[in-house]
C-alpha positions in Angstrom: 23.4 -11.9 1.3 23.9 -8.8 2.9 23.4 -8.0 6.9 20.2 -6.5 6.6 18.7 -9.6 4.8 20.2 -12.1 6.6 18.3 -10.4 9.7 15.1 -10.5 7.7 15.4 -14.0 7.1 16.3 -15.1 10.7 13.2 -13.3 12.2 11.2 -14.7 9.1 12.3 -17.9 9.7 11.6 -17.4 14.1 7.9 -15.9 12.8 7.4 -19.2 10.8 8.5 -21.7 13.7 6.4 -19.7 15.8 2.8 -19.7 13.8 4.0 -24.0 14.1 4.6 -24.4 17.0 0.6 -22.9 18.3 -2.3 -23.7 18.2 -4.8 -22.7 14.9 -7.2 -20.0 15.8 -10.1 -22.5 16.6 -8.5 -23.4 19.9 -9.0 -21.4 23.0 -6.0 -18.8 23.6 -5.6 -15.8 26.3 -5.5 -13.2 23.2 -6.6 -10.8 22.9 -9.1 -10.2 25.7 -9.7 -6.8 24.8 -10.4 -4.3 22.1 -7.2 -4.3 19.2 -6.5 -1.0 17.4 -5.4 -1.1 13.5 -3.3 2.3 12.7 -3.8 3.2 8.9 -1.0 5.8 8.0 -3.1 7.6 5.5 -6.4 9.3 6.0 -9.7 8.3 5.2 -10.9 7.8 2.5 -7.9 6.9 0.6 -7.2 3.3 -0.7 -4.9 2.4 2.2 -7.7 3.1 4.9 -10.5 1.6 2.9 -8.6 -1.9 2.1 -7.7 -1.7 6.0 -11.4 -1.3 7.0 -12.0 -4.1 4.7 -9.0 -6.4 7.2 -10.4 -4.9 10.1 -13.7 -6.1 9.8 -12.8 -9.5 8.6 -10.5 -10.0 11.7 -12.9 -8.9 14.2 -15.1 -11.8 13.2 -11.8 -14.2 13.9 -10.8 -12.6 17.3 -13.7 -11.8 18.6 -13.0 -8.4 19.9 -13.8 -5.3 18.5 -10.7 -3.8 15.6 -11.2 -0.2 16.1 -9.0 1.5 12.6 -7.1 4.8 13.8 -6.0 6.5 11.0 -2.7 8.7 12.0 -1.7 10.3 8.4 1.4 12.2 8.2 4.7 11.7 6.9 4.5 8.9 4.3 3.2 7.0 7.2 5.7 7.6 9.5 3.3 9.0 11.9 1.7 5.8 12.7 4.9 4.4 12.8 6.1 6.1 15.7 2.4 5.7 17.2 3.2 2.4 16.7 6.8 2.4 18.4 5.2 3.9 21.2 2.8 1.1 21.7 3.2 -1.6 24.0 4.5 -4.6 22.1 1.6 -7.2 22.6 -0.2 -7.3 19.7 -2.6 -5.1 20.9 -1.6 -2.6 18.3 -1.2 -3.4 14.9 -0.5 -1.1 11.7 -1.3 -1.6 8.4 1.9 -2.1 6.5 3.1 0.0 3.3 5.9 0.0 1.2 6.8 3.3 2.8 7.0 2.1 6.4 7.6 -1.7 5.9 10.4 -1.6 2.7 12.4 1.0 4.4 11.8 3.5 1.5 11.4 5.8 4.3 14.8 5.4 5.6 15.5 6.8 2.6 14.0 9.3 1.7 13.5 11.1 5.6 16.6 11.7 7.4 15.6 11.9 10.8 13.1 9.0 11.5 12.5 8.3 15.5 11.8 4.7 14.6 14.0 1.5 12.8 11.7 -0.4 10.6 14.3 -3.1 10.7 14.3 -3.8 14.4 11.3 -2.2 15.5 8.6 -3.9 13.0 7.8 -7.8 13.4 5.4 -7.8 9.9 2.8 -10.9 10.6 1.3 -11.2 7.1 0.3 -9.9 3.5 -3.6 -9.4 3.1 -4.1 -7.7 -0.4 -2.6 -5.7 -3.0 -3.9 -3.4 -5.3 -3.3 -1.8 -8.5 -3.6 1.6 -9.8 -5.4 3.8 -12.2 -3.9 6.6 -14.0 -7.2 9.3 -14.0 -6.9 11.8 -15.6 -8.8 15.5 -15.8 -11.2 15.7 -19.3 -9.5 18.9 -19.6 -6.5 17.2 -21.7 -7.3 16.0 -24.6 -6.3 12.1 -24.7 -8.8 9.5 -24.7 -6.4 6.3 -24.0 -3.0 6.5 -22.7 -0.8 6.4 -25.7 -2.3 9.3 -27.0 -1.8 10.5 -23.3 1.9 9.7 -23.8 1.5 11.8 -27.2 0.2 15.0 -25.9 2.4 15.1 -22.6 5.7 14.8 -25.3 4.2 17.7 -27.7 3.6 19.7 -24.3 6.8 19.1 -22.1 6.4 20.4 -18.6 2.9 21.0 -19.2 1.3 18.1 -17.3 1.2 17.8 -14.1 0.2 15.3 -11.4 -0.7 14.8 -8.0 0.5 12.3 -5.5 0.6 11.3 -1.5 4.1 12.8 -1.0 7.4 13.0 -2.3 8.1 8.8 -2.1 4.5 7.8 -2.1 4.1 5.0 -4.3 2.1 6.8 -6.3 5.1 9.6 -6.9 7.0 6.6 -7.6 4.7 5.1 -10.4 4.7 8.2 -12.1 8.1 8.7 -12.2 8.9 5.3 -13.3 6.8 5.8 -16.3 7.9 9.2 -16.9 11.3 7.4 -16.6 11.3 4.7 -18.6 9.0 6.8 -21.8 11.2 10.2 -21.6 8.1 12.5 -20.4 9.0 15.8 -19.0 5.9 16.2 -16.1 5.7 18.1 -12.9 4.9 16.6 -9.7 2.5 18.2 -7.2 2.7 16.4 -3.3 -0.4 16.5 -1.3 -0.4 16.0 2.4 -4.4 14.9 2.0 -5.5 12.7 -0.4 -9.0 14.7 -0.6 -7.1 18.1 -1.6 -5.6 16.4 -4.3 -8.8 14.8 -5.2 -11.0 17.8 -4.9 -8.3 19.8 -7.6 -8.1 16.6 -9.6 -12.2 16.5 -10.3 -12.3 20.9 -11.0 -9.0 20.9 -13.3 -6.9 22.2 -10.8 -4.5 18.8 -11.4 -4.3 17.3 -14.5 -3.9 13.9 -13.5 -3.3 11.4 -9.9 -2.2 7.6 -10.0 -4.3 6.2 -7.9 -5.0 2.8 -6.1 -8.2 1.0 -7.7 -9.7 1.5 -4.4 -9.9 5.2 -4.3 -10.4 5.4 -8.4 -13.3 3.1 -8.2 -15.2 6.7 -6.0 -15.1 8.5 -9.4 -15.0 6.2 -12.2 -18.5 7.7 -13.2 -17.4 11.3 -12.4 -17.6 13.3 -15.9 -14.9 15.6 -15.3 -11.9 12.4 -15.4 -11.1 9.4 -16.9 -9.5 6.6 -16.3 -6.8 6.2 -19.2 -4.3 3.2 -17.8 -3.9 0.4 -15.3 -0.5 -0.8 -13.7 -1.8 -4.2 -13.2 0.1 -7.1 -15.9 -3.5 -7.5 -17.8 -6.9 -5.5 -18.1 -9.3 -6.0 -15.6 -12.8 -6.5 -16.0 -14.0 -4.3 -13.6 -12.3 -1.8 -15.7 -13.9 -2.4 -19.4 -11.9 -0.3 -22.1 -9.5 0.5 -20.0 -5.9 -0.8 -20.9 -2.6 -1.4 -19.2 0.4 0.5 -19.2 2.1 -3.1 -20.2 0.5 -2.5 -23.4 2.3 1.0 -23.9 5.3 0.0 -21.8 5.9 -4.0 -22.1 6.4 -5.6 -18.6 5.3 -2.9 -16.8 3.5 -3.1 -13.8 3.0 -1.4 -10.2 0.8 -2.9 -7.7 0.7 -1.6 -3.8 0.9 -4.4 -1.3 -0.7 -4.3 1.9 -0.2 -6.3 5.3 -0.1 -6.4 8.9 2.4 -5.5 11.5 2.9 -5.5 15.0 6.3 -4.3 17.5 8.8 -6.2 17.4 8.7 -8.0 20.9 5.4 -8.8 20.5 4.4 -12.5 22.3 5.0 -15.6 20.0 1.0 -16.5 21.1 0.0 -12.9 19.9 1.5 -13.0 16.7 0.6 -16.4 15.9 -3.5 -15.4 17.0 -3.3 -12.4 14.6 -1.3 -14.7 12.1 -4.5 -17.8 11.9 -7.1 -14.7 11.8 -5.3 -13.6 9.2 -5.5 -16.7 6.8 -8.8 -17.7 8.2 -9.7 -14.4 6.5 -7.9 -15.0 3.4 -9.7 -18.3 2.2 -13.1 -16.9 3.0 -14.7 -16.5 -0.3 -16.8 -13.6 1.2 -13.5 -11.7 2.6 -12.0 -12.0 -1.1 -15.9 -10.5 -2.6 -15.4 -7.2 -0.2 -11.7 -6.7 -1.2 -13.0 -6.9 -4.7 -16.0 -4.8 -4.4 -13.1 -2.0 -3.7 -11.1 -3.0 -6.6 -8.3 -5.0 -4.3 -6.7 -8.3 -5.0 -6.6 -10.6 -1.8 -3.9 -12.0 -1.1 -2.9 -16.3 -0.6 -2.5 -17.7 2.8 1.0 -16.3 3.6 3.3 -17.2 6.7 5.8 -13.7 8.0 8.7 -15.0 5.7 6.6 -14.8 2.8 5.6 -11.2 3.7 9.5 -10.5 4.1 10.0 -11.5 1.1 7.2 -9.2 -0.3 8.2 -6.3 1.2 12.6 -7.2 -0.1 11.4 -6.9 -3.7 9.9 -3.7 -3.1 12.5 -2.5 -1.1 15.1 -3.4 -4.1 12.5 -2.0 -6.8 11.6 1.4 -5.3 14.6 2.1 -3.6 16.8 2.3 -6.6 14.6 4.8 -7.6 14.5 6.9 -5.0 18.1 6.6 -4.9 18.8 6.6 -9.1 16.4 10.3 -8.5 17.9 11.7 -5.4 14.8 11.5 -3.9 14.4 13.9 -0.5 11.1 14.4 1.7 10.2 17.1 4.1 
């Protein structure tokens, strides 16, 4: 075990005798006696701000004070990173956590980042994940996504596709199965996830990878269609739609989602937001809105668990960005 993980697991281990040692949320606690604020580091309207609007409403209920959700997009979420630096640590400001800001895929791909997310991040807990659709503009002519795979190989360089940013998890996706099938594509980085959507729907872009969130606002647009899903099996929500696993064996690429506070934030803080947190997860009603927006909620989950989470991705898509020289602006 290297440095770095032997550092994750002490301050897992610390967030996990902390969330022991205090009371369960039902008890009476000093936090928060205020409004909380919930930085999304995307924009709206993407999947990242409308699973976090989802979290933010559920822990309102649980804390009792209003979760107002500031969306600070920029960067691959490093933006709300440093918003979040800049915070004081008390658990007052929280930021939904990516694999951009929270696996250190970040660190990198940008070169001069104002923030550690090593020692500066104390992550509390996972809340959902999601998978994504590959949609796709009516104006190629594929109706599933082998024959997709088909026409991209008789047309090399001829497909393109849109994405959040060089590093984005959706960049990534697309070049692991570009990767791993031999397809010669071109990648187009957005800095607004409605650009890229507003170009997908007139032909502009041939095709995005996008979070089941954000795909479920077209599904019934004419102009795309939804041709594979990086979840391990089909979904129901999703009738005719089938996996990349089923093109690719083993393939999958989901996008997990948490909460994270400064690190330095009070043991009674982070063990408040913690309980909300789980209260929120076994409420049948929490786990209906995550999957009215196509999201998977996640199990009760303690900060090691998230750690661990967050290592796999950082082992996954780092050797990618790595493996592809990977550099953002």
């Amino acid at each position: 075990m290297n440095q770095r993980d032997t550092a994750l697991t002490r301050r897992a281990a610390l967030g996990g005798s902390l969330l022991l040692a205090t009371p369960r949320i039902g008890r009476a606690a000093p936090f928060p006696d205020r409004a909380l604020r919930l930085l999304v580091p995307y924009g709206g309207g993407g999947q990242t701000d409308i699973v976090s609007r989802v979290t933010a409403d559920a822990l309102q209920q649980r804390l009792g004070q209003a979760v107002v959700v500031d969306n600070r997009p920029g960067g691959a979420g490093n933006v709300a990173a440093e918003a979040l630096v800049r915070s004081p640590a008390d658990g007052y400001t929280m930021m939904t956590a990516t694999m951009g800001t929270n696996s250190g895929l970040n660190a990198l791909l940008y070169r001069n980042l104002t923030y550690d997310w090593e020692k500066d991040f104390l992550p509390i807990g996972q809340f959902c994940s999601t998978a994504h659709a590959l949609v796709v503009h009516r104006s190629i002519p594929a109706e599933d996504f082998p024959s997709l795979v088909g026409w991209i190989r008789q047309n090399p360089g001829k497909f393109n596709f849109a994405s959040a940013g060089v590093g984005a998890s959706t960049h990534l996706l697309m070049e692991d199965i570009g990767g791993r099938l031999g397809l010669d594509m071109v990648h187009v980085p957005y800095r607004q996830s409605t650009q890229a959507m507003t170009d997908l729907l007139s032909g502009r872009i041939h095709a995005r990878c996008m979070g089941l969130p954000e795909a479920e606002t077209v599904r019934n647009v004419a102009s795309v269609r939804a041709l594979g899903i990086t979840s391990a099996e089909r979904r129901d929500a999703w009738p005719g739609v089938p996996t990349v696993a089923e093109t690719l064996p083993g393939f999958t690429g989901l996008a997990h989602f948490g909460i994270t506070v400064r690190t330095g934030t009070p043991p009674e803080a982070v063990a408040r937001i913690s309980a909300a947190l789980n209260d929120a997860l076994d409420d049948p009603r929490v786990k209906a809105g995550y999957e009215r927006v196509g999201a998977d909620i996640a199990p009760r989950n303690t900060p090691e668990d998230f750690y661990r989470v967050t290592r796999a991705d950082a082992a996954r898509w780092g050797s990618l960005i790595q493996r592809l020289n990977l550099v953002a602006d």
